[in-house]
KOLTOR-828827 format. One line per field, with one value per residue: residue number from 1; residue in three letters; x, y, z of N, C-alpha, C, O in turn. Coordinates in Angstrom, 2 decimals. Last residue first. Layout:
BEGIN
pos: (NUM	...)
code: (ala	...)
nc1: (X	...)
nc2: (Y	...)
nc3: (Z	...)
cac1: (X	...)
cac2: (Y	...)
cac3: (Z	...)
cc1: (X	...)
cc2: (Y	...)
cc3: (Z	...)
oc1: (X	...)
oc2: (Y	...)
oc3: (Z	...)
This chain:
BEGIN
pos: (84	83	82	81	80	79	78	77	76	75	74	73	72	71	70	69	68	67	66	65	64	63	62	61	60	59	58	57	56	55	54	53	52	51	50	49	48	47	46	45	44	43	42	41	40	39	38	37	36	35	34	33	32	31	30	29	28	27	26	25	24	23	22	21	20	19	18	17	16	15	14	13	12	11	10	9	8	7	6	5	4	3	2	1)
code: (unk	unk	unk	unk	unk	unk	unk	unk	unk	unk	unk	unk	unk	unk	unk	unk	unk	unk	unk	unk	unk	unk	unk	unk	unk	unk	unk	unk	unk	unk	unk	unk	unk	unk	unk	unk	unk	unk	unk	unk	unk	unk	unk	unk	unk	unk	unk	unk	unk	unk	unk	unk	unk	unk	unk	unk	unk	unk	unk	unk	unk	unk	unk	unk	unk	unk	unk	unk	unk	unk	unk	unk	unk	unk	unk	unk	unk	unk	unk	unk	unk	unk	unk	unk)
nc1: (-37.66	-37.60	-39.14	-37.46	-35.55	-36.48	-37.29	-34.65	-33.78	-35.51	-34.54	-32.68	-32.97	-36.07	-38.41	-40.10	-41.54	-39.87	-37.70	-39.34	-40.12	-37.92	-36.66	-38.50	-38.01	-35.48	-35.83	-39.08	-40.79	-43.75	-44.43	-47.06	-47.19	-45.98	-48.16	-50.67	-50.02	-49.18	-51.46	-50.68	-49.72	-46.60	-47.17	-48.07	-45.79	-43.97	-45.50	-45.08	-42.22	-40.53	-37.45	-35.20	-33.41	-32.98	-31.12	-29.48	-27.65	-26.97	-25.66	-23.25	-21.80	-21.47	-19.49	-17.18	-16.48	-15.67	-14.71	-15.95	-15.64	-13.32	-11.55	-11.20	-10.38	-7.89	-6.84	-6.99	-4.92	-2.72	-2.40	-1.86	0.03	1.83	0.89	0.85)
nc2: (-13.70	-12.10	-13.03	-15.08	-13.71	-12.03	-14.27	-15.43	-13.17	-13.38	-16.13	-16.04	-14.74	-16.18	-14.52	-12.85	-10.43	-8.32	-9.04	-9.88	-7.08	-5.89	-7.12	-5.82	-3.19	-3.53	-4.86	-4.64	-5.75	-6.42	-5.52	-6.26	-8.79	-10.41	-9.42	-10.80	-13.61	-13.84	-10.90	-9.04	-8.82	-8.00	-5.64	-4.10	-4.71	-2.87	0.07	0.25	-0.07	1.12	0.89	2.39	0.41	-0.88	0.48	1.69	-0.84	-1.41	0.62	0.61	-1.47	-0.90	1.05	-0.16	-2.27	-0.18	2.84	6.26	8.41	10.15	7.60	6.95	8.70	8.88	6.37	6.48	8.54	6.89	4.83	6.08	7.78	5.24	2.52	-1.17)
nc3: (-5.50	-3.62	-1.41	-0.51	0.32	2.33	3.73	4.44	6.01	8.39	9.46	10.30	13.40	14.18	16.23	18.08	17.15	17.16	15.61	13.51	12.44	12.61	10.43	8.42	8.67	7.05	4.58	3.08	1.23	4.20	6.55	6.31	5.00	7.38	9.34	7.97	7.92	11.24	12.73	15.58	18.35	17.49	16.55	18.83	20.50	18.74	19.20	21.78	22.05	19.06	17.44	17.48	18.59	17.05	14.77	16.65	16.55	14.48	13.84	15.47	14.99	12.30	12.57	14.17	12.04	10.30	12.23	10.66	8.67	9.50	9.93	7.30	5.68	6.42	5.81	3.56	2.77	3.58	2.01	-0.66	0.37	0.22	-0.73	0.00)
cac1: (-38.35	-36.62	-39.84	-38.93	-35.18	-36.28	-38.47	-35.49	-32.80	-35.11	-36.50	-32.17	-32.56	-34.64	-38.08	-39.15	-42.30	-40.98	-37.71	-38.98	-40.89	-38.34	-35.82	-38.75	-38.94	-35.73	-35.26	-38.01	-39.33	-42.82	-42.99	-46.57	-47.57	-45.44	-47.15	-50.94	-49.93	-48.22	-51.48	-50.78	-50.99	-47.41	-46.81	-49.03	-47.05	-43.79	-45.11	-45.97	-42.98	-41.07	-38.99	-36.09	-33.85	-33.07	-32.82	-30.57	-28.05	-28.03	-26.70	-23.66	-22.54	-22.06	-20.89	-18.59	-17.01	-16.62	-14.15	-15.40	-16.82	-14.49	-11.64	-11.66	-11.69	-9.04	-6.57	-7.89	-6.58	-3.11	-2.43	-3.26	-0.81	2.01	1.65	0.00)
cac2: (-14.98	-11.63	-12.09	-15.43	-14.62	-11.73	-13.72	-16.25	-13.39	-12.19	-15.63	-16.31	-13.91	-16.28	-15.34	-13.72	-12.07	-8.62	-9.13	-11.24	-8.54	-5.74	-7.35	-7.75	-4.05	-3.08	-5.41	-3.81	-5.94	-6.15	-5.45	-4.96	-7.56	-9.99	-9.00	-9.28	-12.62	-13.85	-12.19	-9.21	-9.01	-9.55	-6.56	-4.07	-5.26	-4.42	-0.92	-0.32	-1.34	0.98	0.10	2.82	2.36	-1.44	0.02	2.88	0.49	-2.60	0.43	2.02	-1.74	-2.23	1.58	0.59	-2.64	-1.00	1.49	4.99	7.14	10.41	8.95	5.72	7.93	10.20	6.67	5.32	8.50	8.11	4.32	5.70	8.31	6.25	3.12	0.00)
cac3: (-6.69	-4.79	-2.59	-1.31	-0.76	1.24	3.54	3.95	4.83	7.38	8.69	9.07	11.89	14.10	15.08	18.37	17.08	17.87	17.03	13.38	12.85	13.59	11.26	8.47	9.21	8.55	5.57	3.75	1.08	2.50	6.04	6.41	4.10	6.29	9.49	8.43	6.89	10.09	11.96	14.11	17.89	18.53	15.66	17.41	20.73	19.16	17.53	21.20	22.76	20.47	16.94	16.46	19.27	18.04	14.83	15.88	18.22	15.39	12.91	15.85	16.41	12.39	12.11	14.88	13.68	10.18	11.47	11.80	8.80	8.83	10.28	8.65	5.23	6.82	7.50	4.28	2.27	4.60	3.32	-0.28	-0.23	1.64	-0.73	0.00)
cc1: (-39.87	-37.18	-38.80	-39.50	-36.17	-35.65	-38.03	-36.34	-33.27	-34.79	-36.33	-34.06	-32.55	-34.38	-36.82	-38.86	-41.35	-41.82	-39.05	-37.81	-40.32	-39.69	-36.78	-37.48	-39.25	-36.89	-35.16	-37.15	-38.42	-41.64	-42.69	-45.50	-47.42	-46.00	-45.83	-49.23	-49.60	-48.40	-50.16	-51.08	-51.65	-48.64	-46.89	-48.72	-47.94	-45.12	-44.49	-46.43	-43.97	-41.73	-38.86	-37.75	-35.15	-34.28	-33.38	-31.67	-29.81	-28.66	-27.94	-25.61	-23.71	-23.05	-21.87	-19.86	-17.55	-17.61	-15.50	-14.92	-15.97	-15.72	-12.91	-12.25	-12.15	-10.24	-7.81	-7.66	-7.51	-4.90	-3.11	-3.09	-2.02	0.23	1.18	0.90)
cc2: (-14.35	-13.01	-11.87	-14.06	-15.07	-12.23	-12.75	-15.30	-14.63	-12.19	-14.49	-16.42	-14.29	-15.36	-15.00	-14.95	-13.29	-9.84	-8.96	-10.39	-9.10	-6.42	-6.81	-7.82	-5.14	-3.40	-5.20	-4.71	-5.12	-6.88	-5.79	-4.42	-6.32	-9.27	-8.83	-8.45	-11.41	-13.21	-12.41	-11.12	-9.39	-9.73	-8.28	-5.54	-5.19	-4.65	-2.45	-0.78	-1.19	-0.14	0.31	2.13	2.42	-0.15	-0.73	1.95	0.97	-1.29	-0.67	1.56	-0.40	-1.72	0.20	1.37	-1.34	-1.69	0.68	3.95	6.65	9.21	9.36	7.25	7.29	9.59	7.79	5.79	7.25	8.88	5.83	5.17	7.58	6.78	4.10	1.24)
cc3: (-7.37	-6.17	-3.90	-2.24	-1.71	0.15	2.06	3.45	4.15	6.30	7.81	8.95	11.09	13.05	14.49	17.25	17.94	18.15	17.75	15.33	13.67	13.94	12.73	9.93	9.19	9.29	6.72	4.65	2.27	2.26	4.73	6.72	4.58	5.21	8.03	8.66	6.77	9.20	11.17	13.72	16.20	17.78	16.18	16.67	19.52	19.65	17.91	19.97	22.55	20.74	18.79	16.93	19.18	18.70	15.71	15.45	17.68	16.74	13.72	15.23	16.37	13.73	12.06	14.15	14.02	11.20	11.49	11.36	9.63	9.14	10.65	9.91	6.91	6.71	8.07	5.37	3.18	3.92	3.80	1.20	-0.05	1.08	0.13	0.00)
oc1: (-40.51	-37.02	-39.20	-40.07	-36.11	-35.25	-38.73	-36.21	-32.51	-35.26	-36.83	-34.51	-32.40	-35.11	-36.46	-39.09	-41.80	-42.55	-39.23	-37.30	-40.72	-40.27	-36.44	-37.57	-40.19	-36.82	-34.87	-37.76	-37.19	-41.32	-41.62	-45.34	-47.54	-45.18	-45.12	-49.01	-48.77	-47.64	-49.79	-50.89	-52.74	-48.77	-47.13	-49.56	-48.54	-45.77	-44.70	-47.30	-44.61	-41.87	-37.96	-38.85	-36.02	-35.45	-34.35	-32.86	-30.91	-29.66	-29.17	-26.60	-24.75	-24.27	-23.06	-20.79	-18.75	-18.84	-16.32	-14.64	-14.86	-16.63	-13.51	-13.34	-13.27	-11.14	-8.40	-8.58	-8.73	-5.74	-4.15	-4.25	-3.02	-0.72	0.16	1.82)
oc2: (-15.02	-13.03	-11.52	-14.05	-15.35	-11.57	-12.65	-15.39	-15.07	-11.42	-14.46	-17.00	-13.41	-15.12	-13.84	-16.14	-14.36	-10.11	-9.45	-11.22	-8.89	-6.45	-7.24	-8.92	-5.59	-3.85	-6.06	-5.34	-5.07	-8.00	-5.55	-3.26	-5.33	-9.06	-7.88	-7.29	-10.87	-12.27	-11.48	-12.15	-9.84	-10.51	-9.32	-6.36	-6.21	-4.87	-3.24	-1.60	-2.19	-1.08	0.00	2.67	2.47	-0.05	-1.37	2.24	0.69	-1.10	-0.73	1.95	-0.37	-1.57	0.36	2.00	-1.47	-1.73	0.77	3.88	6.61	9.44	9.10	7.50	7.26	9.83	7.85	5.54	7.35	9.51	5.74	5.13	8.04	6.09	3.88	1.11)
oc3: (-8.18	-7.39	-5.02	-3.34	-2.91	-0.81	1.05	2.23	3.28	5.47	6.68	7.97	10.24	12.09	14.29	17.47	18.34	19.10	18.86	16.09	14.82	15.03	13.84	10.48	9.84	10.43	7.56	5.51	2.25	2.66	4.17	7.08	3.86	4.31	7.70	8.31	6.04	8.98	10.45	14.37	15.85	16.84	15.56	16.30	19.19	18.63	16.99	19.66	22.85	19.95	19.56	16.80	20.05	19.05	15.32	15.58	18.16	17.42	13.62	15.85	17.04	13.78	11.77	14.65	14.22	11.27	12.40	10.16	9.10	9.94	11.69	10.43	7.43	7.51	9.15	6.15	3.32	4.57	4.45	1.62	0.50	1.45	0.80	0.80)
């Protein structure tokens, strides 16, 4: 790696953090994000009722599947089924 680009990745890291904390910083904010009564709404829901009102969104199929208590790989199943 030469000097130039070693010290462009150094401002870049800088600037945006290291991977590990925009990871921890992204689970923080949608954790944040979904309240206890948008979790109870989504208890009360029907499966259907829940996957038509997450869709394709991956943020809300992630706050299904914590509100419902359903494993993460339901997420990355649900949007395997709609990408078909």
């Amino acid at each position: 790696m030469t000097r130039v680009s070693r010290e462009r990745k150094q401002r870049w890291q800088a600037q945006r953090g290291t991977r590990r904390e925009r990871e921890m910083l992204s689970v923080f904010f949608e954790n944040m994000m979904i309240d206890e009564t948008r979790k109870q709404e989504l208890r009360e829901m029907s499966y259907e009722e829940v996957v038509k009102w997450a869709g394709t969104s991956e943020l809300r199929l992630k706050w299904a599947a914590s509100a419902r208590g359903y494993k993460p790989g339901w997420v990355w199943h649900r949007l395997k089924l709609k990408e078909a």
